[in-house]
N, C-alpha and C positions, 0 to 999 in steps of 0.2 A: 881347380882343386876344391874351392869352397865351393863350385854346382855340386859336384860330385860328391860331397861331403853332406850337403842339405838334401840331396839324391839318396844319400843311405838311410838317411834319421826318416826323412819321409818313408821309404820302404819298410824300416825298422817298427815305428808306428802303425802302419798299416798291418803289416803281420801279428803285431801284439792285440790290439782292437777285433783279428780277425779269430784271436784263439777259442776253442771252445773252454768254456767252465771248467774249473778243474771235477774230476770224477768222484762222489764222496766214497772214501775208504771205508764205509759200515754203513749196514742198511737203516732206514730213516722211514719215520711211519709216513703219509701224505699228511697234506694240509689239511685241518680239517675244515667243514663248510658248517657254516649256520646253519642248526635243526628247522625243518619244513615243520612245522607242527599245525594241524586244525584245530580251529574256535576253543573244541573242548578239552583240547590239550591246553593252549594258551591260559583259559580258563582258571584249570587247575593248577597251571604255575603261576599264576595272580593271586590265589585264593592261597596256595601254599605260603609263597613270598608276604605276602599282608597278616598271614597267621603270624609270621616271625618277628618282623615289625609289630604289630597292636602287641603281640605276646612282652617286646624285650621294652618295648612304651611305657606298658604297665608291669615290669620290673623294675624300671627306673622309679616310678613313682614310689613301689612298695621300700624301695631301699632309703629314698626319702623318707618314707616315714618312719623306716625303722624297725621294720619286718622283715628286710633280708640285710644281715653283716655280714662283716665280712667283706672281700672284696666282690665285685662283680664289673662282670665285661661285657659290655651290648654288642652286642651286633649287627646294629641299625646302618643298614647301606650296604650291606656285604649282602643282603640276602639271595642274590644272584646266584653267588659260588655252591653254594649247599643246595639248593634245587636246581639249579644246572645239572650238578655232580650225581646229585643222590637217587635222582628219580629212574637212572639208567643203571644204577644198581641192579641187581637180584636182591632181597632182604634177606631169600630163605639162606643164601651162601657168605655172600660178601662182606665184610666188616669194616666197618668204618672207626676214627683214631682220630684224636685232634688235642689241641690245648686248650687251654682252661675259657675258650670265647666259646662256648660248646653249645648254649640255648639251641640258637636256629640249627646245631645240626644233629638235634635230639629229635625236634620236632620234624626235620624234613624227614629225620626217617622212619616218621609215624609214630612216633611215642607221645602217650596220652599228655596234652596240655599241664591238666589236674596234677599228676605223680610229677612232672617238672616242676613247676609253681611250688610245690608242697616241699620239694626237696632244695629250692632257694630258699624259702622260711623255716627252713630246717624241722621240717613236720615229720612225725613217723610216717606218712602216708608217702612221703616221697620216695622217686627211685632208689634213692641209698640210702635210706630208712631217716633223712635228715641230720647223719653224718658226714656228707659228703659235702653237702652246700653248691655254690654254683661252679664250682671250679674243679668240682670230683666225682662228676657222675659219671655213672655204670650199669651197662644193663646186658648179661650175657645173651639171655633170651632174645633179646633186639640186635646181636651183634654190634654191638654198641660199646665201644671198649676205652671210652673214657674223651675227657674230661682228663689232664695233666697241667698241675702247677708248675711245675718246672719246666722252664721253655725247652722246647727242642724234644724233652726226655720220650716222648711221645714218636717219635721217627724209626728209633731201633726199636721199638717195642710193636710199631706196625711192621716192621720190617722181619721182628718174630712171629706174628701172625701170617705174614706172608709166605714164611716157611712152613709153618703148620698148612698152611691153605696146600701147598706143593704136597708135602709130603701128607699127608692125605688123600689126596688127589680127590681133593671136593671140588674141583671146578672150579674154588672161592678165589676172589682179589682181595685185596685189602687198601683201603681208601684212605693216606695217613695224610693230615694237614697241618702245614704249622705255616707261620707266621715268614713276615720278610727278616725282620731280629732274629727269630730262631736259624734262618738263613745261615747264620756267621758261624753257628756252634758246631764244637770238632767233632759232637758224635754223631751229627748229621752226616757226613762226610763218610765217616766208617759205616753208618749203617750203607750209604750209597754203594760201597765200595764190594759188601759183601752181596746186596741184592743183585749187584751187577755178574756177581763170580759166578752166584746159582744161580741165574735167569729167575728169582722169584716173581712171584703172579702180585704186586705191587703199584699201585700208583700214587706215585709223592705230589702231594698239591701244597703250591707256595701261596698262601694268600696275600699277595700283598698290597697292603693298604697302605702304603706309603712311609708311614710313620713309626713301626716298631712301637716302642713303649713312647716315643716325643721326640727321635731324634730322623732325619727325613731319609731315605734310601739312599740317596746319591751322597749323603755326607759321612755313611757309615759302610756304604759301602765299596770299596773299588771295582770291583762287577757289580753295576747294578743293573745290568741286565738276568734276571735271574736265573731265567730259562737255560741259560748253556752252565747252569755250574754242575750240572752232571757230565758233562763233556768230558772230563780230563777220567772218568767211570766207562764210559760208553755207553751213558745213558742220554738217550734222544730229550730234547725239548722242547717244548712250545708256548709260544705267548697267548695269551689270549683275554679277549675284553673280558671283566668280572662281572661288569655293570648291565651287561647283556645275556638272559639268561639264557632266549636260544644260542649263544652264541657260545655259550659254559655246557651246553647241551649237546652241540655238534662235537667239540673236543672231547664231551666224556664218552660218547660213537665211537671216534677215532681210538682216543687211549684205550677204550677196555676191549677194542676188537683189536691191539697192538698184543693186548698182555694176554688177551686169552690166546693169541696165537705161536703163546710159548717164548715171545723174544722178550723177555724178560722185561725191567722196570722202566718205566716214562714217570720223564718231569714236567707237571704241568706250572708254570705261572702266571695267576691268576688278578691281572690287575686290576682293581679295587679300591673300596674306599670306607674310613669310618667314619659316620659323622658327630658323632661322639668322643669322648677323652678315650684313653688308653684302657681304662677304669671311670668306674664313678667315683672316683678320687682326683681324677684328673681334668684341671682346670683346661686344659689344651691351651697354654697362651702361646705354642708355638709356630701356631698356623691363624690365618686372620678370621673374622667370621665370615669376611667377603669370598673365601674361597670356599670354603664348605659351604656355602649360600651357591657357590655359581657349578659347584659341583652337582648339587640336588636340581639345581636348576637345569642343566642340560645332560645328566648323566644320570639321574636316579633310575633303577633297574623296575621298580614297579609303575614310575610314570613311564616308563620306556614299553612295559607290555600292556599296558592302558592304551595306548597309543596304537601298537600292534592292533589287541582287541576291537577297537573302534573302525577301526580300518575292514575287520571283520564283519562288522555288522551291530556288535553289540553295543545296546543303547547305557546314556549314562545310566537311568537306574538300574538296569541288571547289574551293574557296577557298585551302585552305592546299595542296593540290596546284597550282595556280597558280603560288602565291608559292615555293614548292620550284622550281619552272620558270623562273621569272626570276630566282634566288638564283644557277643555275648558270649561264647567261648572264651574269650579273655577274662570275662567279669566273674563267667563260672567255674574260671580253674583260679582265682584268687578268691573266690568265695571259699571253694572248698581247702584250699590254704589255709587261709585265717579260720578256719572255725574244724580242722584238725588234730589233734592233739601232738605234743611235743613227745618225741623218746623218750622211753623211760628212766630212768640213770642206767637200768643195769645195761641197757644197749650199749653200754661201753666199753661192756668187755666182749661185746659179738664179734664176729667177722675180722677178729684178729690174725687167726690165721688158718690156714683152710682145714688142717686135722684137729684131733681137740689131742691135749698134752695132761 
């Protein structure tokens, strides 16, 4: 009786072991593959990436000194995600939407160094006439649709762009990014739910760097895998290294050949890293320095395509001539900053609202 009985469990297990995978019940974009890119591709996303970096370097400095208030958010180590994402763009169509960490993804979508810089010192010369500061910029002309202080608020407002894109029938996506924090917020959720009902031309990027405002993913969140929280929407996810820009490159292939194909919106999450506070207000005492040390150490995105390049062929000084080339475009879009002139008062009552009353 007990052969007979260790006879069935044996059989039992073998039949389960032998089952195939269950079948998924909704279609699912493929995996995507790391971008092939040549030399002069590489290149140009070295030369992109290190603009965003020396750019948010010497933002840090100017806010020391007291040239930009207010608050301000670097984005030093993220630069991956925005030139991953943006350079697969169309500009003439596609819009892009993000929160208030918005430098690097002004600049990846080719907006002039100078009008940024100018609109952190809050200069008339800047994109939002120096009203906007670094947390509210805006450029319709660039498809560039902000720059939002309030976390999250920025998802249903790409997610209205993405209906405009539909119903126009421009061909346009819409590119909205928020944070692993903004993650948690209920209108996140609703904008998912609707983009899901009307197949809009949408792609939601979570960037997440770990930390929200100071407090770590896994402690804030119960999914902290972020990629499936479109799931219970039936919208597809995907993980994907932040810190690798071919590799933020291959996924933005995959998703905009997903939505240009009419199946409606994809969740990318994008994992990442800041090496900076939340803000330049923020002391970060809740991560070590030994970890942000060992993260730059074996994970930074620009020593990563340094590394690529080299393998290519290219010697250090094409490299450090480069970096010589973007130092002086840094020094000449703060030059043209500080020596600017301020709004004039009556700029305060422009652009209040879009008719005149």
């Amino acid at each position: 009786m007990a052969k007979a009985a260790s006879s069935k469990r044996a059989s039992t297990k073998k039949d389960a072991t032998a089952a195939p995978p269950p079948t998924p019940n909704r279609p699912r974009p493929p995996e995507p593959k790391r971008h092939k890119a040549d030399k002069a591709e590489m290149l140009e996303y070295y030369r992109q990436m290190l603009l965003i970096r020396r750019f948010e370097e010497r933002a840090g400095q100017l806010y020391g000194l007291g040239l930009i208030g207010g608050f301000c958010h670097l984005y030093i180590g993220q630069e991956a995600v925005a030139i991953g994402l943006q350079t697969a763009l169309d500009p003439d169509k596609d819009s892009v939407i993000t929160g208030y960490r918005d430098h690097g993804h002004m600049l990846a979508y080719g907006i002039d160094p100078k009008i940024i810089m100018a609109e952190l010192t809050g200069r008339e010369a800047g994109i939002s006439k120096g009203k906007g500061g670094s947390m509210h910029m805006f450029s319709v002309e660039h498809k560039f649709y902000g720059g939002h202080g309030i976390v999250g608020a920025q998802v249903p407002l790409g997610t209205g762009l993405a209906f405009k894109h539909k119903y126009d029938g421009d061909g346009g996506v819409c590119l909205a990014y928020f944070g692993d924090g903004a993650a948690n917020q209920g209108q996140v959720y609703e904008a998912f739910n609707m983009a899901s009902l009307w197949k809009l031309p949408i792609i939601f990027v979570i960037e997440n760097n770990q930390y929200a405002m100071g407090t770590s993913v896994n402690r804030s969140s119960a999914e902290d895998q972020l990629y499936k929280r479109g799931e219970s929407f039936r919208i597809p996810g995907l993980q994907i290294d932040g810190m690798d820009v071919l590799a933020v490159r291959g996924a933005a292939t995959t998703a905009l050949e997903w939505v240009r194909g009419g199946n409606g919106p994809i969740l990318l999450e994008l994992k990442t890293y800041r090496y900076r506070g939340h803000s330049m207000s923020d002391p970060a005492k809740y991560r070590s320095r030994d970890e942000v040390q060992a993260v730059r150490d074996k994970s930074d995105p620009i020593e990563a395509i340094k590394r690529e390049l080299e393998k290519a062929g290219v010697s250090e000084d094409e490299l450090k001539e480069i970096d010589k080339d973007i130092r002086q475009i840094v020094v000449e879009a703060a030059d043209f900053a500080e020596q600017s002139p301020e709004p004039d008062p009556s700029e305060l009552y422009t652009d209040v609202l879009v008719e005149s009353y």
